[in-house]
Each structure stands twice: as structure tokens, then as C-alpha cells.
N, C-alpha and C positions, 0 to 999 in steps of 0.2 A: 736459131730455129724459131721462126714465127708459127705459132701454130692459132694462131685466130681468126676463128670463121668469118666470111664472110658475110656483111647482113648484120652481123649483132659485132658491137663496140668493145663491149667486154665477156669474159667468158663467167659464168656460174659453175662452179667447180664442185660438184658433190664431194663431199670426205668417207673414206672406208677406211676408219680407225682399228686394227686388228689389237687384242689383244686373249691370248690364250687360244687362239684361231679362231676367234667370233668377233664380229663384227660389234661394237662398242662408240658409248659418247662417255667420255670423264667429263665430271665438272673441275675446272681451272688444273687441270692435268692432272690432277689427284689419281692413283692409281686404286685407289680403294671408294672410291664413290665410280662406280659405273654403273651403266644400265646397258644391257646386254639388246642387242636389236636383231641380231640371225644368227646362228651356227652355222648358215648356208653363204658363204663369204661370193662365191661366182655369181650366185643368182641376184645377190644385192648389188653388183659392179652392171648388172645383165640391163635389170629395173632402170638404172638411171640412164644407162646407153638410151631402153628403149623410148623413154621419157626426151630426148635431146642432147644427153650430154654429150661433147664432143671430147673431151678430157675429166680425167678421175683421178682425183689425190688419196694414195692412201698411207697411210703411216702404221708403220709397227712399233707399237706402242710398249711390246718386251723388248722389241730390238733397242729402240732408245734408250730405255734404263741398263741392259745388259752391257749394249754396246759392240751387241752384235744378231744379225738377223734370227731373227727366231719363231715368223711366219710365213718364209720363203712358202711354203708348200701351196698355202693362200693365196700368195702374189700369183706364183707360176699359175693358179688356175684360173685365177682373173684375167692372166693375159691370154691363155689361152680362150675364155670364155668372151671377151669382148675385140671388140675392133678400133673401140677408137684408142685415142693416148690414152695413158697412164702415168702419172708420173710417181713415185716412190722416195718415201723418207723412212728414220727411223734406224739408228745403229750402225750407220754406214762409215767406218772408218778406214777401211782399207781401200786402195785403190780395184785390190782383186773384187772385194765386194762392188765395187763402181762397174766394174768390166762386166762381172757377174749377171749383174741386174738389166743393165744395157744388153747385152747380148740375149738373155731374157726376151726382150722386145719392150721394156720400157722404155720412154720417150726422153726422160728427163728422171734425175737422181737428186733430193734432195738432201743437202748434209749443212750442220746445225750444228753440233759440239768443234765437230771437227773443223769447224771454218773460225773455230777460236782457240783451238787448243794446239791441233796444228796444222798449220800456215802451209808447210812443205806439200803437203798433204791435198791442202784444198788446190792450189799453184801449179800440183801435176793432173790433177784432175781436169781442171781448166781449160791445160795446155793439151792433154791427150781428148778431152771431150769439148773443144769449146761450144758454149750455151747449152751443152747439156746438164752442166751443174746447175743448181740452185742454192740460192743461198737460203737456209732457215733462218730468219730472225725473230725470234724469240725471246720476249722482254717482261719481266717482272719491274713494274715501275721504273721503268726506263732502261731496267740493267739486263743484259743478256745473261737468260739462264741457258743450262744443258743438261746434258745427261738424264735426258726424259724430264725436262724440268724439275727435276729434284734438286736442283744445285743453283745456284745464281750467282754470279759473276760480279767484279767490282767494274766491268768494263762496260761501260751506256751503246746500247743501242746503236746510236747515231755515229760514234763515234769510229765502231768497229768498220759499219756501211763505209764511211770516209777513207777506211785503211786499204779496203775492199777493192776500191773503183780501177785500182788496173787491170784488173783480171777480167776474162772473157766468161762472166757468168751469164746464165740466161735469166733468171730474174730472182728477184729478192720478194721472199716470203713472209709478210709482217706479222707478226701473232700478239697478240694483247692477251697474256696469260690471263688476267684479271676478269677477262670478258668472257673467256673462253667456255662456251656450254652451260653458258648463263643466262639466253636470249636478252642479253640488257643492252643490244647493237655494237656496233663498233666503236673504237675509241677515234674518232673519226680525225681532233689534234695533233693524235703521235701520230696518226697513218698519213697526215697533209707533210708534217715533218719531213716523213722519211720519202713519200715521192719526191717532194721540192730537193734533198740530198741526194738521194740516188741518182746513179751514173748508169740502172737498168732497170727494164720493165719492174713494175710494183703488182703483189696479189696480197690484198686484203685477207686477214683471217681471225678469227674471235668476235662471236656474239652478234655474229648478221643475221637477223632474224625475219624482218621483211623488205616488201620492195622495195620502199622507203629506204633501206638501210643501203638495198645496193645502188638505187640511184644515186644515195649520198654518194658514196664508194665512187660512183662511174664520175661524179661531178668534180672531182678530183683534177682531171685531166688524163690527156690519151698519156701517160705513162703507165696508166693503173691499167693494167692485163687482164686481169680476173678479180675472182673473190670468192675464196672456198668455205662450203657451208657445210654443216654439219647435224647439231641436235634439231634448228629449226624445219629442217627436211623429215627427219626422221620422226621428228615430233606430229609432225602436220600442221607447226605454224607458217608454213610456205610450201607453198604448193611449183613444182620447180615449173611446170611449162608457163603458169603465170610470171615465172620470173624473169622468163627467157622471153615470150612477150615483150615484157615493161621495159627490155634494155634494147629492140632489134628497132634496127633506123627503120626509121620511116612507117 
């Protein structure tokens, strides 16, 4: 599934972090530093549609830790409330939840623990959605963490990518824990890393804060798909239709 507009190179992906059904930024996934940004979860999916966005990442932030969905009621009304994609992370370990969410009307399913713990798991999803999966990769100093990054892994990053490349995923999600709702940019090293390894499209995620940051991001090369933001939006250190400007040819 190519879902990239026309006109602009790479996509700017707003984040709608749910946790406890409000819409939230953690800093470096910490479940206990938040800052709360709406109770009104539709209306904030609504904003960034009306704003440009043609895709919306949102993750549930209790499903991750749980390890199992626990904002469904949120999601369902974001899809019902916008039009464009959607894609979803956050707790997905079943395949019913995969089916679940898809039928839903999400575009695309992100799973993250489960594309390390288990294999079987990620392989049938693949195979019954191909390029609807995504891979979440999510790294603590190189290492993949899970389970709402409360957990870190003896297994690098780059490594798992490598094991990955047969499978029909639709793109690989790179997150710099470290960066992550820090506005300190991206870690731009590991993110060159993993596009040059990757066998599928690449979305930058952690600490992109301005244009600058996504130009870096876009200067990567055409693998890199997007780049999903977060605190800097919410914050107002980025202003999204200047963002979508700064990356549209021509």
C-alpha cells in the first residue's frame, strides 16, 4: 500500500498518543511524566486532517503496556470522525486484534513487541495483510525495547530489521527512545543506519522538532516515507502547514 501523496516527497504524520482516553505526550515513554493535550480525542484527529494531514498515527499507550487495546472506544471514533488513513499501534498481539482494527477502517496496524517475541505471529499477519503490517522499531541505545518500552531487549535494533526482510511488511517505524518528547531532533545516525539496512519503506520517529529536522529526515533518501511528530506540534514548536510547505516539490 503506497499511500503517498502526490506533490509532497515525504509524509508529516501527526501522533494521537492515547492514554487513559486523552490524548497525551510522554517524555522518553515514561508512563508517569505526561502532559495531558484534550479529553476530546476525535476533535484532535479532526484539527490535523483539517490542517493537511493525510495520515494519522495513533498509539495506545495502555494497550502497549497491558498488551492489550485499551482505547479501542477512541480509535473507533477517530475513524469514524476523519477521512483520511489512520494507522494504529499499541498492544496488538493477536491476530483477532489485527482483523479487528483493519475491519475498523484503519489503513495499516502497527505491532512492536510482538514482531520480537512472536515470529509466528508477526508471519501470519503479513501473510493475511500484506503491507498492512508495520514493523515498530523501538530502540533504547541500539537495543529493542517492548512492552510499552518498559522492557529492553538483549537483541539491537539493526539486527532484528535484518531477520525481518522476508516478510511482506509495509514499513518499518524507527523510534529513538532517547529522543523521544525531548524536542532534541532526531538521532539522524541510527535513522541513516536503518534506512541503508532496510529491505522497506523507513518513518522517522523521536525528537523531530523543526523543519530542519524533517528536511534532515527527507535528505536521507526516497526510502524514508514519513516522519511522525508529536510534542513539537502540540507544543507550537512547529507549525504543521509550514511543515508540509518546506517538503512539497517544487
Amino acid at each position: 500500500m503506497n499511500v503517498l501523496r502526490q506533490g509532497v516527497s515525504m509524509h508529516v504524520i501527526p501522533a494521537i498518543d492515547l492514554k487513559d482516553g486523552r490524548c497525551v505526550r510522554l517524555r522518553q515513554g515514561d508512563m508517569a511524566a505526561e502532559t495531558v493535550y484534550s479529553e476530546d480525542v476525535p476533535s484532535v484527529a479532526r484539527r490535523w486532517q483539517q490542517q493537511g494531514a493525510d495520515l494519522i498515527h495513533v498509539v495506545d499507550l495502555n494497550g502497549a503496556v497491558d498488551g492489550e487495546p485499551k482505547n479501542l472506544p477512541q480509535i473507533e471514533a477517530v475513524m469514524k470522525t476523519v477521512s483520511v488513513k489512520v494507522q494504529v499501534g499499541g498492544g496488538i498481539r493477536t491476530i483477532d486484534t489485527v482483523r479487528r482494527y483493519l475491519q475498523a477502517g484503519v489503513a495499516r496496524v502497527v505491532l512492536g513487541t510482538a514482531a520480537l517475541t512472536d515470529r509466528g505471529f508477526l508471519a501470519q499477519a503479513c501473510q493475511e495483510f500484506p503491507r498492512r503490517i508495520l514493523l515498530g522499531l523501538d530502540a533504547r541505545d541500539g537495543k529493542v525495547a517492548v512492552k510499552g518500552w518498559t522492557s529492553v531487549s538483549a537483541t539491537k535494533a539493526t539486527d532484528l530489521l535484518k531477520e525481518l526482510a522476508g516478510l511482506e511488511l509495509g514499513a518499518v517505524i524507527y523510534t529513538d527512545i532517547a529522543r523521544d518528547g525531548m524536542l532534541s531532533g532526531p538521532n539522524l545516525v541510527a535513522l541513516r543506519e536503518v534506512v541503508e539496512l532496510s529491505s522497506f519503506p523507513v518513518i522517522a520517529s523521536g525528537g523531530i522538532t523543526r523543519v530542519e529536522d524533517l528536511q534532515a529526515v527527507q535528505s536521507l533518501g526516497p526510502r524514508v516515507e514519513g516522519a511522525i511528530v508529536g510534542k513539537a506540534l502540540y507544543d507550537g514548536k512547529l507549525d504543521y502547514r509550514e511543515a508540509l510547505a518546506s517538503l512539497s516539490k517544487g
